[in-house]
Structures are given as C-alpha cells and as structure tokens.
Backbone as CSV, one residue per row, in Angstrom:
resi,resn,N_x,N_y,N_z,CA_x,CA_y,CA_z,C_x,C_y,C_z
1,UNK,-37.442,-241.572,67.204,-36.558,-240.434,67.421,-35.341,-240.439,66.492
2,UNK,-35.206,-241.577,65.933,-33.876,-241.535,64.916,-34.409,-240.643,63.714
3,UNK,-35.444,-240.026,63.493,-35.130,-239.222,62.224,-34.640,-237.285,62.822
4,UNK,-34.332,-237.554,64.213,-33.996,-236.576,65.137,-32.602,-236.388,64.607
5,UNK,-32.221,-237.296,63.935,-30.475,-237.622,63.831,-30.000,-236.734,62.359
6,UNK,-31.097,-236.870,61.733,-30.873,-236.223,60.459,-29.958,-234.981,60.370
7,UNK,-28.798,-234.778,60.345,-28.429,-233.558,60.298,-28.680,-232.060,59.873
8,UNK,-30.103,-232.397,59.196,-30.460,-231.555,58.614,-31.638,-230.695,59.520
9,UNK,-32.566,-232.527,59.684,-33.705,-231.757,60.738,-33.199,-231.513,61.969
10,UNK,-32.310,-231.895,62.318,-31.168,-230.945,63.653,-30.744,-229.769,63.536
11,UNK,-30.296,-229.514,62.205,-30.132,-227.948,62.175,-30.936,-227.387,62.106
12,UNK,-32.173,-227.838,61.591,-33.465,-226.894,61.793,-34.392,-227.083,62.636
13,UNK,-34.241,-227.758,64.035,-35.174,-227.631,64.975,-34.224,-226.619,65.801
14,UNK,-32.866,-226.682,65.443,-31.574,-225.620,66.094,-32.081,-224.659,66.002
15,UNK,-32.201,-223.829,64.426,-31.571,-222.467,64.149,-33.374,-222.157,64.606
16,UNK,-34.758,-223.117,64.461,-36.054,-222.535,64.352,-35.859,-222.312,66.081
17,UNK,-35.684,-223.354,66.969,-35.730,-223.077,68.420,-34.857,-221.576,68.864
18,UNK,-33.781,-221.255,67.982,-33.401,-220.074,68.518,-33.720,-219.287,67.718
19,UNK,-34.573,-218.813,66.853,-35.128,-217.969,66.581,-36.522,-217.744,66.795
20,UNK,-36.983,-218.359,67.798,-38.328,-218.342,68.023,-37.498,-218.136,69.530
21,UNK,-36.780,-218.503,70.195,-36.212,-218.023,71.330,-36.241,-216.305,71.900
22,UNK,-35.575,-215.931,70.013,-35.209,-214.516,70.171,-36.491,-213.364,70.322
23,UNK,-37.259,-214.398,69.286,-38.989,-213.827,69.166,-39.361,-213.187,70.566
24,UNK,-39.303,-214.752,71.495,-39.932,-214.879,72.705,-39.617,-213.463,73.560
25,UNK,-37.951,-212.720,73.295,-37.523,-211.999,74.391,-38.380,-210.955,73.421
26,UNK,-38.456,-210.758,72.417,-38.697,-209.439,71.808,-40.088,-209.238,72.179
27,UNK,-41.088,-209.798,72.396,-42.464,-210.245,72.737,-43.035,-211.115,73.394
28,UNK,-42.629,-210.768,74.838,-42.892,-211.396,75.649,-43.801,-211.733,75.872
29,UNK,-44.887,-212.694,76.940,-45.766,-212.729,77.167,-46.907,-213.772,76.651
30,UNK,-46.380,-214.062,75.248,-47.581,-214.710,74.323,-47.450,-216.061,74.491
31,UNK,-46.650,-216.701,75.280,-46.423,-218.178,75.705,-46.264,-219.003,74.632
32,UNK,-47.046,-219.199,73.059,-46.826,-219.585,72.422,-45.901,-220.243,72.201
33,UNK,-44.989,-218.768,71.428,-43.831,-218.839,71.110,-42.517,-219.354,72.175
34,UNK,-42.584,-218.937,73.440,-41.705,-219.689,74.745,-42.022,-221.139,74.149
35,UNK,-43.327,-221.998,74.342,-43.214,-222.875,74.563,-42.595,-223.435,73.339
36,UNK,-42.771,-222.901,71.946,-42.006,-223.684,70.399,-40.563,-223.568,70.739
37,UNK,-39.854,-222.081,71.243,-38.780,-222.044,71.818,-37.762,-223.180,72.167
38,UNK,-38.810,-223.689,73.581,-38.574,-224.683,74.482,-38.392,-226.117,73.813
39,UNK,-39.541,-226.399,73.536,-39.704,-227.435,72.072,-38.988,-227.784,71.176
40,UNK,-38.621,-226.704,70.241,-37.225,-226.756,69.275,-36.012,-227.024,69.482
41,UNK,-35.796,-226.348,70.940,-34.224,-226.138,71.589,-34.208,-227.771,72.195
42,UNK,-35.253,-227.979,72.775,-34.920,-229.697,74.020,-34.559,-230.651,72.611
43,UNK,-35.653,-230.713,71.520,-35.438,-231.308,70.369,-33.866,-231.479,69.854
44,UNK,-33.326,-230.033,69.561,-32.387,-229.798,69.178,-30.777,-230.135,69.727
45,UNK,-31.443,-229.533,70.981,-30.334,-230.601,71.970,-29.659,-231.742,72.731
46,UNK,-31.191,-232.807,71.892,-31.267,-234.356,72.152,-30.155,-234.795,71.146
47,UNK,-30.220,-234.032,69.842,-30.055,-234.354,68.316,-28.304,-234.210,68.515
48,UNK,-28.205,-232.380,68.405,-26.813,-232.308,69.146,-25.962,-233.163,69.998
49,UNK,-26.548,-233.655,70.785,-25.889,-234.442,71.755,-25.375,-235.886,71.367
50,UNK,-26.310,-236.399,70.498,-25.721,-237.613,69.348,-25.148,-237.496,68.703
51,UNK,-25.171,-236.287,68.310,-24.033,-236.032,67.002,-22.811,-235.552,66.750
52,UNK,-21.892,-235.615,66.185,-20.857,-235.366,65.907,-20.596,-233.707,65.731
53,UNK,-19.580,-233.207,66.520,-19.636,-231.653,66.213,-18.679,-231.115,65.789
54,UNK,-18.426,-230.367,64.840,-16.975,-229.879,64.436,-16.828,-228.670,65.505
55,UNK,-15.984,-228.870,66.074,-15.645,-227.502,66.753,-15.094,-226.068,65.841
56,UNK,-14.461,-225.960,64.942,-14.559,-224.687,64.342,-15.465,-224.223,63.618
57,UNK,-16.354,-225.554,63.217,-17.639,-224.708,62.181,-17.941,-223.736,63.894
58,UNK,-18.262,-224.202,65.057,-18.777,-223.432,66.267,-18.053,-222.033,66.137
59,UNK,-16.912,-221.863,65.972,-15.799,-220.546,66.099,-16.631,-220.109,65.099
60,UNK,-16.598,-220.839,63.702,-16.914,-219.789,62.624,-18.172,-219.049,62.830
61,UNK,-19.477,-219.758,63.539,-20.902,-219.289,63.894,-20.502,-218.520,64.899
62,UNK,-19.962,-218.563,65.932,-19.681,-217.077,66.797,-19.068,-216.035,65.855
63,UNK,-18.135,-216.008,65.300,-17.529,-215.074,63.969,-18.459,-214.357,63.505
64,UNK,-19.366,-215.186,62.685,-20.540,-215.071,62.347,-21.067,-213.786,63.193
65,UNK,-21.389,-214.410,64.348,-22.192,-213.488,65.563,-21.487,-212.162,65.602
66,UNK,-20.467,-212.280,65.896,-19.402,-210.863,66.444,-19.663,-209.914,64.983
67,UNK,-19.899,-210.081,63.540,-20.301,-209.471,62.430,-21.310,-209.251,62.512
68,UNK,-22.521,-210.197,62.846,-23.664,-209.594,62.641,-23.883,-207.883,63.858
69,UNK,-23.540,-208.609,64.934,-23.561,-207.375,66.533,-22.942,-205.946,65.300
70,UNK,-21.678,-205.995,65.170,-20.820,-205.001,64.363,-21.592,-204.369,63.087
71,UNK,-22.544,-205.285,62.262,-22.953,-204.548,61.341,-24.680,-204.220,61.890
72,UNK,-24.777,-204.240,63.191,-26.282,-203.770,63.619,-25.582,-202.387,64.324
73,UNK,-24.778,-202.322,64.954,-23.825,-201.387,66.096,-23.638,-199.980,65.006
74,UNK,-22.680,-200.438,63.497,-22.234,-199.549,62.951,-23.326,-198.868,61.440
75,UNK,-23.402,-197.644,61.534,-24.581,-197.136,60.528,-23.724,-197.814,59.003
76,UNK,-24.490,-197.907,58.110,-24.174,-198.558,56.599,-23.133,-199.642,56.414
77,UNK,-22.917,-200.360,57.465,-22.336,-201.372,57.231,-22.524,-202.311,56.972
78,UNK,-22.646,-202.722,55.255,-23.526,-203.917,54.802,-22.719,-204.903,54.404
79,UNK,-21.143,-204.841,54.501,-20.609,-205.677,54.063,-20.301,-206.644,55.208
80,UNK,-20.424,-206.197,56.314,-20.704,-206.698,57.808,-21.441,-207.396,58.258
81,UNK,-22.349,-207.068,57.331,-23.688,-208.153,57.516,-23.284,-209.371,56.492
82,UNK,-22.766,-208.981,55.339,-22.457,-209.947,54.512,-21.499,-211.129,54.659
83,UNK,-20.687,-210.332,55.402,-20.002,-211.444,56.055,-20.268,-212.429,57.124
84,UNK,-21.095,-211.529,58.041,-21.733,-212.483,59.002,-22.629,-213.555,58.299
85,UNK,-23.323,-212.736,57.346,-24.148,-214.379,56.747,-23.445,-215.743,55.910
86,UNK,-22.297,-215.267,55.279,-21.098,-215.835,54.980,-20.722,-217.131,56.194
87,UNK,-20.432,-216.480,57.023,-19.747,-217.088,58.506,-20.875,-218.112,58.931
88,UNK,-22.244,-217.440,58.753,-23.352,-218.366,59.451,-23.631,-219.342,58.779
89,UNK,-23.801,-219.612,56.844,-23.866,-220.346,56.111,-22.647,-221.285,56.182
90,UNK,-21.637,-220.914,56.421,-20.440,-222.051,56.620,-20.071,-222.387,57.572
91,UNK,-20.465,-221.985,58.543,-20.615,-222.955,60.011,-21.395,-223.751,60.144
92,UNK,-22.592,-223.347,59.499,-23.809,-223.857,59.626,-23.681,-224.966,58.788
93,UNK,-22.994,-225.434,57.343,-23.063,-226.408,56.886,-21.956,-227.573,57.454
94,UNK,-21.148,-226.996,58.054,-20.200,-228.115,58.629,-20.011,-228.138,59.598
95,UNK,-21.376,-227.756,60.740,-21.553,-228.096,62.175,-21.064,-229.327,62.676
96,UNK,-21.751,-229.940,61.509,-21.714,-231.896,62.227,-20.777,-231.972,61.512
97,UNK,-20.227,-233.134,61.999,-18.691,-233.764,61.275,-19.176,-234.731,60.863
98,UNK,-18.244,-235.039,59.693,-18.557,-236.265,58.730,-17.190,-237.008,58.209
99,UNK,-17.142,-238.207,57.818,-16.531,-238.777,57.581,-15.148,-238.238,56.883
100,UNK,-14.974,-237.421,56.238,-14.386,-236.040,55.336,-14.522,-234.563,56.210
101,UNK,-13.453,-234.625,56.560,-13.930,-233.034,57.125,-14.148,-231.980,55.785
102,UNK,-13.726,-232.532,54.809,-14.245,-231.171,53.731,-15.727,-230.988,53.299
103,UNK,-16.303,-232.373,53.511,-17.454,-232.726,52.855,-18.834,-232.515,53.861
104,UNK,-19.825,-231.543,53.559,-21.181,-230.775,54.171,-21.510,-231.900,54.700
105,UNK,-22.284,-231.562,55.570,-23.593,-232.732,56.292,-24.575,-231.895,55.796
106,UNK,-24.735,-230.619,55.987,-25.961,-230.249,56.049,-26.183,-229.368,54.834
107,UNK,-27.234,-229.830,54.292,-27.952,-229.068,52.627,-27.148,-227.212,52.863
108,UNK,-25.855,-227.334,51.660,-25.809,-225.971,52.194,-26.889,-224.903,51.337
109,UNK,-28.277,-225.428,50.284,-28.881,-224.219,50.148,-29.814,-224.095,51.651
110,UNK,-30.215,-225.231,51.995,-30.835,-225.039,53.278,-30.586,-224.018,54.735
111,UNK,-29.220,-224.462,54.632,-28.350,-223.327,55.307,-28.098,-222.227,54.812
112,UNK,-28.209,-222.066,53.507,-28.027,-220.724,53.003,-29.312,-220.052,52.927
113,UNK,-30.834,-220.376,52.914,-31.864,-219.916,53.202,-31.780,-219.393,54.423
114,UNK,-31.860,-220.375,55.375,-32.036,-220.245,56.788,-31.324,-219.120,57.100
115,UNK,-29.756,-218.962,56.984,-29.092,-217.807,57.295,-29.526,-216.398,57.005
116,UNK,-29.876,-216.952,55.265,-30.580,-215.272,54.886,-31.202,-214.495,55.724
117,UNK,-32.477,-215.819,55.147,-33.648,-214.645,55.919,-33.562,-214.583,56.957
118,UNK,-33.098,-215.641,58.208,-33.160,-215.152,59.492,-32.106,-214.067,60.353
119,UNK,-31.044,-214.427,59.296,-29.870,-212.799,59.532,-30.843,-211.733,59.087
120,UNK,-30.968,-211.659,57.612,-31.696,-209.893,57.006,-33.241,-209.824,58.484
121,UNK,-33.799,-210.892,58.539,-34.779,-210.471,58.968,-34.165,-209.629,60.763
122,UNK,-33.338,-210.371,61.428,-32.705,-209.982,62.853,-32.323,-208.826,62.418
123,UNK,-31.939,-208.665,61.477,-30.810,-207.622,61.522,-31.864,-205.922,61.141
124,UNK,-32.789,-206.284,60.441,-33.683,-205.123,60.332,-34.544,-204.988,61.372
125,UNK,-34.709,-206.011,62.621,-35.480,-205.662,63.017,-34.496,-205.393,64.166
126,UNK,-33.133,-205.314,64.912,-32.220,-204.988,65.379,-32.338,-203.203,65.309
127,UNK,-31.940,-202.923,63.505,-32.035,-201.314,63.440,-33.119,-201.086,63.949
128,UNK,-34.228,-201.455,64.048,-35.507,-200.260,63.923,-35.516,-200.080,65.633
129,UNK,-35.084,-201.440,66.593,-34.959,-200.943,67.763,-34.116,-200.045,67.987
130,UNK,-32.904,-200.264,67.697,-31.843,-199.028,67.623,-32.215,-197.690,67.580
131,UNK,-32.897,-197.370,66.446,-33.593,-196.322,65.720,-34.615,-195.685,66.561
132,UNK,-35.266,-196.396,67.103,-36.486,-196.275,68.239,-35.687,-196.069,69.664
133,UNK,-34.789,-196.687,70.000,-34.239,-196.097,71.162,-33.819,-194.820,71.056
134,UNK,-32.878,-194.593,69.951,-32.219,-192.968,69.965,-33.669,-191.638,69.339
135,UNK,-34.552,-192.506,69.311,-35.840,-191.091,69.435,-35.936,-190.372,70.810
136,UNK,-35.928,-189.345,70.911,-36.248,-188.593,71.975,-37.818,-189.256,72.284
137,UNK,-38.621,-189.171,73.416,-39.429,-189.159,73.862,-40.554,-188.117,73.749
138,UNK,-41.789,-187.978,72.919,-42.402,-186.737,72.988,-43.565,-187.342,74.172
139,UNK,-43.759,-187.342,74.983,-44.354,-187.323,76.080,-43.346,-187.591,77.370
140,UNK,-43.768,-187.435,78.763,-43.048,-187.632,79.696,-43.591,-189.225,80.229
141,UNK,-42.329,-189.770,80.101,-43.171,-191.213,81.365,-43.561,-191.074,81.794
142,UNK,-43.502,-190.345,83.264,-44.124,-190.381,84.585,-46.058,-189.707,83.919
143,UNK,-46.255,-189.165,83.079,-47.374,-189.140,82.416,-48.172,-190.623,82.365
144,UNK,-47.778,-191.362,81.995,-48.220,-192.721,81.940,-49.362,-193.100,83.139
145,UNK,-48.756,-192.999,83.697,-49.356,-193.486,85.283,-50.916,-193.115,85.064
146,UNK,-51.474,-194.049,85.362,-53.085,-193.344,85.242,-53.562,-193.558,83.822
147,UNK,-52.878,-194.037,83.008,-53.068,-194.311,81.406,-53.841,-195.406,81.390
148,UNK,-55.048,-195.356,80.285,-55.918,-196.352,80.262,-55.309,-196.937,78.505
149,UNK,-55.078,-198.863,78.879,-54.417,-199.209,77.532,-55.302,-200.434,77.364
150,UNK,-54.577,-201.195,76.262,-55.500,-202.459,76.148,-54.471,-203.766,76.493
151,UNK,-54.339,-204.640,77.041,-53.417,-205.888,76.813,-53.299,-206.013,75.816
152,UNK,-52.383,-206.698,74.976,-51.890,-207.285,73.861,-51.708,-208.593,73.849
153,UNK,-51.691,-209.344,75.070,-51.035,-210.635,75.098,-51.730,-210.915,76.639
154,UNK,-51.956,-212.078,77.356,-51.743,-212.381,78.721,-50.410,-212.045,79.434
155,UNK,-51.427,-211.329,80.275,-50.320,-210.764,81.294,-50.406,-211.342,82.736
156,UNK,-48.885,-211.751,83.130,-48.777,-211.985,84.895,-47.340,-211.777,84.777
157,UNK,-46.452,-212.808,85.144,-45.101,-212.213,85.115,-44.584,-210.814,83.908
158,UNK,-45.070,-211.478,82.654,-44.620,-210.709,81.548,-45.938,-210.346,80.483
159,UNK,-46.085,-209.795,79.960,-46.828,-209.528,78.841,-46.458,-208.078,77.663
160,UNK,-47.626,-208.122,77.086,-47.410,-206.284,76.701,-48.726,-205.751,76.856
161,UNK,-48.822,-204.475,76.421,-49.842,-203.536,76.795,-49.756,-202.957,75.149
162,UNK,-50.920,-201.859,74.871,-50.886,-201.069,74.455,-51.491,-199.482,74.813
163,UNK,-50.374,-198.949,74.832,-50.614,-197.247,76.003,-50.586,-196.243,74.922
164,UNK,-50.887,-195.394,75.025,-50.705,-194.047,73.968,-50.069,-194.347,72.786
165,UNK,-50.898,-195.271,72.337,-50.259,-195.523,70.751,-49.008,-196.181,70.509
166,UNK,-48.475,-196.650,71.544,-47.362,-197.174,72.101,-47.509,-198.931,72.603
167,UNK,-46.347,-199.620,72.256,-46.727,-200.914,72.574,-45.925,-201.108,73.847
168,UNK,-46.107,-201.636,74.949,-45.118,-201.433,76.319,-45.054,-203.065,76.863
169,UNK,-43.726,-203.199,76.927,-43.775,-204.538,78.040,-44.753,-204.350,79.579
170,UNK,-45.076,-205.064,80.504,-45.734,-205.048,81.433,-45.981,-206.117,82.128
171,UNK,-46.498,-206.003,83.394,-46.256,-207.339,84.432,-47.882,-206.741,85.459
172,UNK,-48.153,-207.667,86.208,-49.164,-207.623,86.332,-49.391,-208.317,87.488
173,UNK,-49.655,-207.915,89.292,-49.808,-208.741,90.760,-50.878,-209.738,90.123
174,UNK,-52.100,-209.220,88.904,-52.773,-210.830,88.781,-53.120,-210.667,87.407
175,UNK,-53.546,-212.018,87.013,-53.465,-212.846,85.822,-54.430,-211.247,84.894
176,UNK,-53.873,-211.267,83.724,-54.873,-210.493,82.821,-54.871,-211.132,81.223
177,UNK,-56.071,-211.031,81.195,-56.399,-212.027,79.967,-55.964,-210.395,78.494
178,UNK,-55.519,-211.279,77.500,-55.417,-210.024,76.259,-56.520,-209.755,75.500
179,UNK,-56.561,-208.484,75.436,-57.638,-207.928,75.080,-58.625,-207.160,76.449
180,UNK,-58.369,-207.059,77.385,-58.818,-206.815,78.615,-58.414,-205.340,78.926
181,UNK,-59.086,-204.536,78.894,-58.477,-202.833,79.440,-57.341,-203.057,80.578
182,UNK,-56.821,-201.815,80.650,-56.031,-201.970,81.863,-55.551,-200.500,82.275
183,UNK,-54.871,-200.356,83.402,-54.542,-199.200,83.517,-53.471,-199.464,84.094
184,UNK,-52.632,-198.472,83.783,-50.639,-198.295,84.469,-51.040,-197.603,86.309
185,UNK,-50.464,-198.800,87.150,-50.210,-197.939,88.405,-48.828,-197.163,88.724
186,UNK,-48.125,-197.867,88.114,-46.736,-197.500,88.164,-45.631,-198.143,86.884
187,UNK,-44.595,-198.018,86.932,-43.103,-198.193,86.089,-42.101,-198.254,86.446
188,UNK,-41.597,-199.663,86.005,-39.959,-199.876,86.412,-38.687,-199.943,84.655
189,UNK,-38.581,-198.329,84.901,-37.508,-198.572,84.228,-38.759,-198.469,82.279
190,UNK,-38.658,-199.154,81.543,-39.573,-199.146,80.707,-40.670,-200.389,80.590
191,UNK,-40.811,-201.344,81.909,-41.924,-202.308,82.242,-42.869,-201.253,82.985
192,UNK,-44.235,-201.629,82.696,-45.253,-200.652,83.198,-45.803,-202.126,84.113
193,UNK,-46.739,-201.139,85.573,-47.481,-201.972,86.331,-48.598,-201.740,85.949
194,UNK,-49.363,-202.864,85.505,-50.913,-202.462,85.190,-51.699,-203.484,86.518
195,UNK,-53.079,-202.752,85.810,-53.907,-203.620,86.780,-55.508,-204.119,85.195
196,UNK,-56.213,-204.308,85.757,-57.253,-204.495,84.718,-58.347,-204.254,85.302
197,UNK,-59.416,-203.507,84.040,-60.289,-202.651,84.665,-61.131,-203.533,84.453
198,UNK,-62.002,-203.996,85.364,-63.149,-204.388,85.510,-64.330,-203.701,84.621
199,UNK,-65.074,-204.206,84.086,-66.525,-203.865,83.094,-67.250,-203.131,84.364
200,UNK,-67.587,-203.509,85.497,-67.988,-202.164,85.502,-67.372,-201.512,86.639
201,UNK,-66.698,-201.286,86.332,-65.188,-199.956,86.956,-65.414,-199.107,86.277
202,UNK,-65.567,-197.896,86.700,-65.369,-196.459,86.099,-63.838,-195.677,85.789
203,UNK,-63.439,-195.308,84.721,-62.053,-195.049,84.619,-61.835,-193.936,86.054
C-alpha cells in the first residue's frame, strides 16, 4: 500500500474517483461505474489521510469550483472557465505539503491534463444539460404512461430506460435486466415507473 502514498497516484485515484462519481449521478444505474467511484474514492481517502494537506491549495480547488458553477450558470463565459481551470491546476499541484511550501508535490503537467480535460469535458457536458432543460417539451408527460421502451442499464432502485427517443432515469418494484422491454406505469417528477414485459406478454 505504500505506493498509495505517491502523491501523484493519490491525486489520481482522487480526481478519477470523483469523476467517475459524477459519471455515476449522471447515469445511473450501470453499477460499474458506482463501484470504480467507490474504489477510487476509499483508495483515495486511505492516501489523503497519510498525507500531508495544504489547506489553501483546498480554498483554491473550491475557488476553482465556485468558477467553474459561474462559467456553466452564465452564457459565453469562457474566461470563467479559464480561471476555474487555473484554480484547479494550482490547487491541485500543491494539495500535499512538502517540505517548501513553494515547491509542487504533484507533476503539475499531470495536473494540468487532468484539470483540462476533466473541467472542458464537465463543463460541456453541464451546457448541453442546461440547454436540454430550457427546451420546451414537444410531447406531454402524462403521455408516457403506457409507453413501450427498452432498458438501457439494470434496473431496481435506479437505472435508465429508453422511451420515445428519449433516454429517462427509472426505478423499477423488480429487478430488470438491460436490454429487456419495458413499459412506464407511472412518473415521479422526471423518474418513470416501469415494469418489464415478459416475451410472451402482449403490449
């Protein structure tokens, strides 16, 4: 477990466990990803816990945060984003403390990868929900009901569906394997209740 200590592979079982975290909420259901989640983060927080922490690189990574929220919130604000990745790359390299508080622990191109792509990538996929929420609706929900879709994922507490061309969170009184028909009995809010149609069930 001592190569757990590495400051480096600590920051990256960190930043991979919470971004496979974020995955998990965006797409629920696929367990996979929960369990790498889970995996990365316990990893990450064995590592953390040995190690030395600068407390303002922490301020600067929330900083970080409060820019990125601000440049997803506000239309063309790219210098918002720029800064947040700014904030995340230099928190991120002087998380751990070192002998020198001026002097990195952690590879800052490593940190400067990591930040990139996993800021540009959050952050575009942030707008398009945005973007997708403020669409009007061309069908009515309550239409749904009675909709024949396919699973996407295993479903019981959580999963998804696919309904009218549409991808839908969904929950399920029993286990449904993905790839399995299904049909909506009801809806809470934008979670649909399915059930699964039996092979030989007639729609």
């Amino acid at each position: 477990m001592d190569f757990l200590l590495d400051p480096n592979i600590a920051y990256l079982l960190l930043a991979g466990g919470l971004i496979f975290a974020v995955l998990a909420i965006l797409n629920p259901g696929t367990g996979l990803i929960e369990i790498l989640a889970l995996f990365g983060l316990l990893l990450a927080g064995w590592a953390v816990y040995n190690l030395p922490i600068n407390s303002w690189a922490l301020i600067v990574l929330f900083i970080g945060v409060i820019f990125f929220i601000a440049s997803v919130r506000k239309a063309r604000q790219t210098i918002l984003l720029i800064l947040s990745i700014l904030a995340l790359i230099l928190g991120s390299v002087f998380l751990f403390r070192s002998d020198t508080w001026w002097q990195p622990v952690v590879d800052p191109w490593l940190a400067a990868i990591v930040s990139i792509l996993s800021g540009g990538f959050f952050w575009l996929v942030a707008r398009k929900v945005l973007e997708a929420e403020r669409v009007t609706p061309v069908h009515s929900l309550e239409n749904l009901i009675g909709e024949i879709g396919e699973a996407r994922s295993d479903i019981k507490n959580e999963g998804s569906v696919h309904i009218s061309g549409e991808l839908w969170a969904a929950r399920s009184d029993e286990p449904i394997q993905a790839g399995m028909r299904v049909r909506v009995l009801g809806r809470e809010g934008f979670v649909l209740w399915v059930e699964a149609i039996k092979p030989n069930q007639t729609n």
